[in-house]
C-alpha positions in Angstrom: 80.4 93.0 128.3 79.6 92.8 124.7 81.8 90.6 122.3 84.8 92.1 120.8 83.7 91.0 117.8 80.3 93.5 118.2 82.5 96.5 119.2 84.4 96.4 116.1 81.0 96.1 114.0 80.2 99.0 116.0 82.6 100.9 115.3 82.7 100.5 111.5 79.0 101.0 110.9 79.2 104.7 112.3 82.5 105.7 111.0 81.0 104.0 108.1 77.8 106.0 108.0 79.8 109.6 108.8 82.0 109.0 105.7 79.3 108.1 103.6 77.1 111.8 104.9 80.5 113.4 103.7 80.7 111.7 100.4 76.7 112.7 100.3 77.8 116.1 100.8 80.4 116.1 97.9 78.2 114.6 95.4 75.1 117.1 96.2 77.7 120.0 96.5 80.1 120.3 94.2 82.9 122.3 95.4 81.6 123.8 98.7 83.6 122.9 101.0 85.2 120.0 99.8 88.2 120.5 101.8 86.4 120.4 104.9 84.6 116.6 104.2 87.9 115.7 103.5 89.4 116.4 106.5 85.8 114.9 108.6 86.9 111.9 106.4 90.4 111.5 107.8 89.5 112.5 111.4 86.8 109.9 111.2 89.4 107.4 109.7 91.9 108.5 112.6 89.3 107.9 115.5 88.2 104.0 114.0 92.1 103.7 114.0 92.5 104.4 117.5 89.8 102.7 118.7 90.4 99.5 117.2 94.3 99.5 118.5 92.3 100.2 121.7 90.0 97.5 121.3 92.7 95.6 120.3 95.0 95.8 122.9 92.9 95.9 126.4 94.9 96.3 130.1 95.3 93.6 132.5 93.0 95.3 135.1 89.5 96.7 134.6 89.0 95.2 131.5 85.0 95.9 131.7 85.8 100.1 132.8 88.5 100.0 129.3 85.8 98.9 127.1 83.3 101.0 128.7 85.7 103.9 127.6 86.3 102.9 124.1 82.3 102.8 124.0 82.1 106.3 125.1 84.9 107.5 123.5 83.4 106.3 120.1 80.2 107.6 120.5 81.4 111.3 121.6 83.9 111.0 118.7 80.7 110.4 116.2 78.9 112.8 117.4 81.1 115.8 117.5 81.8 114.6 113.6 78.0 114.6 112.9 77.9 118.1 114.3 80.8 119.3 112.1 79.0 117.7 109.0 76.2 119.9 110.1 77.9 122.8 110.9 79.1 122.6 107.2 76.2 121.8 105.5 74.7 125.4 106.7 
């Protein structure tokens, strides 16, 4: 099991990198669809939220399954928000 301290890094860096592909987008896109980054920037902010309360707050029992979870929880949640940045860049 990886260090709590290296899931949280994790986490950060690709919420991190999806908010900065929206800000991207508004800066080379004045306008188009601005309201749509902005809400890909507040589901991204609402997913690290969740997972760090998760992360933060772990069962007694199968602690390894829990963080196993979290991990593939965070890396569906990224990827669906890549896929709307995509979607929106088209």
């Amino acid at each position: 099991m990886a260090s709590l301290r290296i899931i949280k890094k994790d986490i950060d860096y690709l919420i991190s990198e999806v908010i900065s592909d929206c800000w991207t987008f508004l800066y080379t896109n004045p306008g188009k669809s601005s309201e749509e980054a902005v809400a890909i920037i507040n589901d991204a902010v609402t997913l690290r939220n969740d997972l760090y309360n998760r992360v933060n707050k772990p069962g007694k029992e199968g602690v390894k399954a829990h963080y196993k979870a979290i991990n593939q929880d965070l890396l569906s949640g990224v990827d669906s928000l890549f896929h709307r940045i995509s979607d929106m860049v088209k």
